[in-house]
ROPAFI-554813 format. One record per atom (N, C-alpha, C): residue in three letters; atom name; z negated, x negated, y. Coordinates in steps of 0.2 Angstrom, whole numbers, padded with zeros to 4 digits, m for minus. Atoms other than C-alpha are relative to their C-alpha. Layout:
+------+------+-------+-------+-------+
| type | atom |    c3 |    c1 |    c2 |
+------+------+-------+-------+-------+
|  ALA |   CA |     Z |     X |     Y |
...
+------+------+-------+-------+-------+
//
This chain:
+------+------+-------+-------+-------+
| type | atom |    c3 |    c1 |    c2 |
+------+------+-------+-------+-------+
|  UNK |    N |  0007 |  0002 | m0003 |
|  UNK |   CA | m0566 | m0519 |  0604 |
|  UNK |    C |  0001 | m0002 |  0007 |
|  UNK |    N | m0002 |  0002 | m0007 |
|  UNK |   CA | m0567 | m0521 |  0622 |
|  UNK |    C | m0005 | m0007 |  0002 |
|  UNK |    N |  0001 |  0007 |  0001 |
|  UNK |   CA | m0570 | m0539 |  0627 |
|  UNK |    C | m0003 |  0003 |  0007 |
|  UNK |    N |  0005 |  0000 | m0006 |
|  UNK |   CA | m0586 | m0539 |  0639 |
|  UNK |    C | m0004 | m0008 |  0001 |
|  UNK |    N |  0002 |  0009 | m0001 |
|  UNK |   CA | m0592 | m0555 |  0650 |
|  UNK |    C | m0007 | m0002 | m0004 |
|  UNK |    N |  0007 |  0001 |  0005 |
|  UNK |   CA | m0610 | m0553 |  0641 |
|  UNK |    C |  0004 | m0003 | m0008 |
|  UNK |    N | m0004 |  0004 |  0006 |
|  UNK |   CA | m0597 | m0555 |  0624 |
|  UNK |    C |  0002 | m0007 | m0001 |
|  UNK |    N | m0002 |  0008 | m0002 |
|  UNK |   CA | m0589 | m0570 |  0632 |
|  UNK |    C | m0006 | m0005 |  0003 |
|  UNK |    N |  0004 |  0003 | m0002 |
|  UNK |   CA | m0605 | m0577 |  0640 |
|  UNK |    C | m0001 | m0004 | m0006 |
|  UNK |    N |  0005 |  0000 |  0007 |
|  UNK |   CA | m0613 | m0577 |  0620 |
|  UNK |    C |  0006 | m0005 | m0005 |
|  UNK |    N | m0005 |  0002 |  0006 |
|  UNK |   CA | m0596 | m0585 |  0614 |
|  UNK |    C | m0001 | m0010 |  0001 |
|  UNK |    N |  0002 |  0008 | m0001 |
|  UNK |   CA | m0597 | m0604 |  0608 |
|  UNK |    C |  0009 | m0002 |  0000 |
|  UNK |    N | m0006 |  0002 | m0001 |
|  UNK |   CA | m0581 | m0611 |  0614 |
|  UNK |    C |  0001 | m0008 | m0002 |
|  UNK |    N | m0004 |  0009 |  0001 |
|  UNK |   CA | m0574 | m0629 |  0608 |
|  UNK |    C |  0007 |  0002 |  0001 |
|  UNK |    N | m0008 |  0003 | m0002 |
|  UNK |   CA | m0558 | m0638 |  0610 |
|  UNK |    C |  0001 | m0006 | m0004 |
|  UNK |    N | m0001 |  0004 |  0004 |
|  UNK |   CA | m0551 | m0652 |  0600 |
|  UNK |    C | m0003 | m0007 |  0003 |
|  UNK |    N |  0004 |  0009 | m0002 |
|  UNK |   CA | m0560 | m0670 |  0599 |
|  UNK |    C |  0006 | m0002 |  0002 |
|  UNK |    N | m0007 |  0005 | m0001 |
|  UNK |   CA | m0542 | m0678 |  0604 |
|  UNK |    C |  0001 |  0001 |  0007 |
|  UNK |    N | m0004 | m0002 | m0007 |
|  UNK |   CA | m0541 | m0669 |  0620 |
|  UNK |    C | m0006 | m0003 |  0007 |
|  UNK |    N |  0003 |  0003 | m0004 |
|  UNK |   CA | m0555 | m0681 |  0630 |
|  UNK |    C | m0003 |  0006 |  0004 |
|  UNK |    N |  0000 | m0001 | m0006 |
|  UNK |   CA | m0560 | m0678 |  0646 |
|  UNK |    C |  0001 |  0004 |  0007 |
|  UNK |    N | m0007 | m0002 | m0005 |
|  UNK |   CA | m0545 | m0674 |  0656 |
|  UNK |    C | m0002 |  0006 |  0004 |
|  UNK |    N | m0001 | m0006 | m0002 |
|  UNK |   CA | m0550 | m0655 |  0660 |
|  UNK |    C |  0004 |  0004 |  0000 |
|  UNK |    N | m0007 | m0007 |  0002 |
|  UNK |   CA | m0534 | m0647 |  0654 |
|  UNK |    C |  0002 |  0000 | m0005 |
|  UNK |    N |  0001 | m0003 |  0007 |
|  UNK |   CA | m0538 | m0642 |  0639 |
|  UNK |    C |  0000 |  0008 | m0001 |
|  UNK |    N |  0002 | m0004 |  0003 |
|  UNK |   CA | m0539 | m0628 |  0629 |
|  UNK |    C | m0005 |  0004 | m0003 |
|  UNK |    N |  0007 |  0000 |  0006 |
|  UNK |   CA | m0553 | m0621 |  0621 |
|  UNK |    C |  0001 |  0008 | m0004 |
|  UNK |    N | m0002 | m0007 |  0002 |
|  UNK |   CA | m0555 | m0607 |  0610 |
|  UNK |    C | m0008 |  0003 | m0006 |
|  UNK |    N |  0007 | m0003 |  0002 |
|  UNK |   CA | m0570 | m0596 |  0602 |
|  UNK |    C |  0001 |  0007 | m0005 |
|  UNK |    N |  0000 | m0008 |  0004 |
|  UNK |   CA | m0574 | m0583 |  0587 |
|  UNK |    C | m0003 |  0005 |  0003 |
|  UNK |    N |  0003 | m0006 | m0001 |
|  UNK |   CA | m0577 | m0565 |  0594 |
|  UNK |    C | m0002 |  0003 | m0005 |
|  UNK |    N |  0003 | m0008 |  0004 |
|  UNK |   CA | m0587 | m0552 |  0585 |
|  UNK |    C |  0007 |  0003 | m0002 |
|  UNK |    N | m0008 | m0005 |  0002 |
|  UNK |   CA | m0573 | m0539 |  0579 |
|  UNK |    C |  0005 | m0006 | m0005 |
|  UNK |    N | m0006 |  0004 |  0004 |
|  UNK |   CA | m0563 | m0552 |  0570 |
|  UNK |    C |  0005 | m0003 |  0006 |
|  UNK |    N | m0004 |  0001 | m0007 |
|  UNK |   CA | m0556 | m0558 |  0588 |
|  UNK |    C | m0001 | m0008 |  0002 |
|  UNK |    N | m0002 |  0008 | m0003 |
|  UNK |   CA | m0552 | m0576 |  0594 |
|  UNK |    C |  0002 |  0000 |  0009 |
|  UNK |    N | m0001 | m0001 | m0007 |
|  UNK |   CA | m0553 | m0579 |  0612 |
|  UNK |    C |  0004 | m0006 |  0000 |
|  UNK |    N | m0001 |  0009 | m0003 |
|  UNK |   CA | m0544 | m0594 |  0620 |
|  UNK |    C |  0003 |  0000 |  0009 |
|  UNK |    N |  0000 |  0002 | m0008 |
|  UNK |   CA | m0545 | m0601 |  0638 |
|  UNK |    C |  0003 | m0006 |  0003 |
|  UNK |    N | m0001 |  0006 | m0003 |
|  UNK |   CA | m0539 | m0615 |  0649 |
|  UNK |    C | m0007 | m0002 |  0005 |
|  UNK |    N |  0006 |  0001 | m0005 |
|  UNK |   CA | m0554 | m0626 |  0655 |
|  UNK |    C |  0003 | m0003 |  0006 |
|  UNK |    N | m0002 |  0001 | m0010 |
|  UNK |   CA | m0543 | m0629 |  0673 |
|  UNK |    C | m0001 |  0008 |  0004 |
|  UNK |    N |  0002 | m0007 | m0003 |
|  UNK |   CA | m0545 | m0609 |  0674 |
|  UNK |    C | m0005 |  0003 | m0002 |
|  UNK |    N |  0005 | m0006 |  0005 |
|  UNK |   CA | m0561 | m0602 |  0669 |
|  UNK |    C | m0002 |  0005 |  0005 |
|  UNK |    N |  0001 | m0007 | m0006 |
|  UNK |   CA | m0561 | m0590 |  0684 |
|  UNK |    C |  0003 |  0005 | m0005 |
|  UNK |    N | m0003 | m0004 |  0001 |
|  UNK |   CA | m0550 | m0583 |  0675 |
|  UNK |    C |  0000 |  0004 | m0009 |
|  UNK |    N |  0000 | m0001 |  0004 |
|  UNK |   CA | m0551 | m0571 |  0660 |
|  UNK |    C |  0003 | m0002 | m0007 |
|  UNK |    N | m0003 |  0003 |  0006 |
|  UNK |   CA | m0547 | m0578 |  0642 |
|  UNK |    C |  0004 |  0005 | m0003 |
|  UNK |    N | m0005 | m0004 |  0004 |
|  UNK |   CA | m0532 | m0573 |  0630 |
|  UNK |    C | m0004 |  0004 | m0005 |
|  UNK |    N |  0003 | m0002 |  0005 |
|  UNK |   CA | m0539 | m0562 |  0616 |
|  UNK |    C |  0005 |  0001 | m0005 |
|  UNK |    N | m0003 | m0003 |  0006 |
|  UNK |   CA | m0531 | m0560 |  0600 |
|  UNK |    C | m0002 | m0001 | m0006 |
|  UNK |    N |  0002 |  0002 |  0007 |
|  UNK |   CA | m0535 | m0556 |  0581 |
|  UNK |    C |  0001 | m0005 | m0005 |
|  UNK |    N |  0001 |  0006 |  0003 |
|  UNK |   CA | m0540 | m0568 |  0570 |
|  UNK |    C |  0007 | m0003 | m0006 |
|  UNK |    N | m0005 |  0000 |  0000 |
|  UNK |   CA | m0526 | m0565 |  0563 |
|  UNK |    C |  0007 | m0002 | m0001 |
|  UNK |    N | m0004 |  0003 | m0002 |
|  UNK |   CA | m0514 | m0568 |  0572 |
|  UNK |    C |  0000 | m0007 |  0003 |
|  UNK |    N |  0005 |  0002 | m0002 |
|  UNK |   CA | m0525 | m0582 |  0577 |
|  UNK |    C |  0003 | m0005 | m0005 |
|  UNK |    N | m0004 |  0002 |  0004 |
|  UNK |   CA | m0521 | m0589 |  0560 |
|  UNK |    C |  0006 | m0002 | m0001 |
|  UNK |    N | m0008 | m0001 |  0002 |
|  UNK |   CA | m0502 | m0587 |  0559 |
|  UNK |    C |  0000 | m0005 |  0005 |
|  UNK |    N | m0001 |  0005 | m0003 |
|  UNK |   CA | m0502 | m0596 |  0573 |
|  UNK |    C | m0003 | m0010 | m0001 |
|  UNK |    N |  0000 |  0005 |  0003 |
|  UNK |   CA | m0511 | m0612 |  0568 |
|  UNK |    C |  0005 | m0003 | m0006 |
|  UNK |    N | m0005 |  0002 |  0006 |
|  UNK |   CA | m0501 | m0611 |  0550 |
|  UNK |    C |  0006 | m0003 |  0003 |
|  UNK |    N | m0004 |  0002 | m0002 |
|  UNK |   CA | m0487 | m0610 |  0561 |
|  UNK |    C |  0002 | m0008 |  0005 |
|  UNK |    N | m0001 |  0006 | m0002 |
|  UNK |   CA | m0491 | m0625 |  0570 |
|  UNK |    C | m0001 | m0007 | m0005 |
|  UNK |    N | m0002 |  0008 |  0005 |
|  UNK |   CA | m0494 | m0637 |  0555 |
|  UNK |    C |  0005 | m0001 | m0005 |
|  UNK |    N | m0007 |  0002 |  0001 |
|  UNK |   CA | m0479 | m0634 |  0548 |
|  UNK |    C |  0005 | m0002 |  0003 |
|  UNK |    N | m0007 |  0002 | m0007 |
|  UNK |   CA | m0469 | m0638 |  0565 |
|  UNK |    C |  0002 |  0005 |  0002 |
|  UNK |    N | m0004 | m0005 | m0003 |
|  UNK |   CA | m0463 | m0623 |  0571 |
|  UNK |    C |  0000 |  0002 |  0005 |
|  UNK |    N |  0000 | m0001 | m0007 |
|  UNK |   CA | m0467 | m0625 |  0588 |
|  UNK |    C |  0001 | m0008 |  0002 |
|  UNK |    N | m0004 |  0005 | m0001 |
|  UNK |   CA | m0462 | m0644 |  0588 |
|  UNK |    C |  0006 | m0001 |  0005 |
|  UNK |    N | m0005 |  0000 | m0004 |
|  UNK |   CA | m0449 | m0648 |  0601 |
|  UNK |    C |  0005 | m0006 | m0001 |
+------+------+-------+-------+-------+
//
């Protein structure tokens, strides 16, 4: 599916209650298609990551088991 700014305009972005304020956050949003967008609100000139829900998934698993922990 090709990711159109009309797609992204329509899309509801949040980011986590924890992250305040600040401006350098993350956010991230369900696409149509089964697709997850995610952006940085310091860059939003700039086109968001797109990847399947997926991998989307695997990724959060991944992170509440610690596997990105440093």
């Amino acid at each position: 599916m090709e990711v159109t700014n009309e797609l992204l305009a329509n899309a509801e972005w949040r980011k986590a209650e924890r992250s305040g304020d600040s401006g350098d956050c993350l956010e991230v949003a369900p696409l149509p298609g089964g697709q997850v967008g995610i952006r940085d609100t310091e860059h939003l000139d700039q086109p968001p990551f797109v990847v399947s829900a997926s991998v989307w998934g695997a990724f959060i698993d991944g992170a509440k088991r610690g596997e990105f922990d440093f």
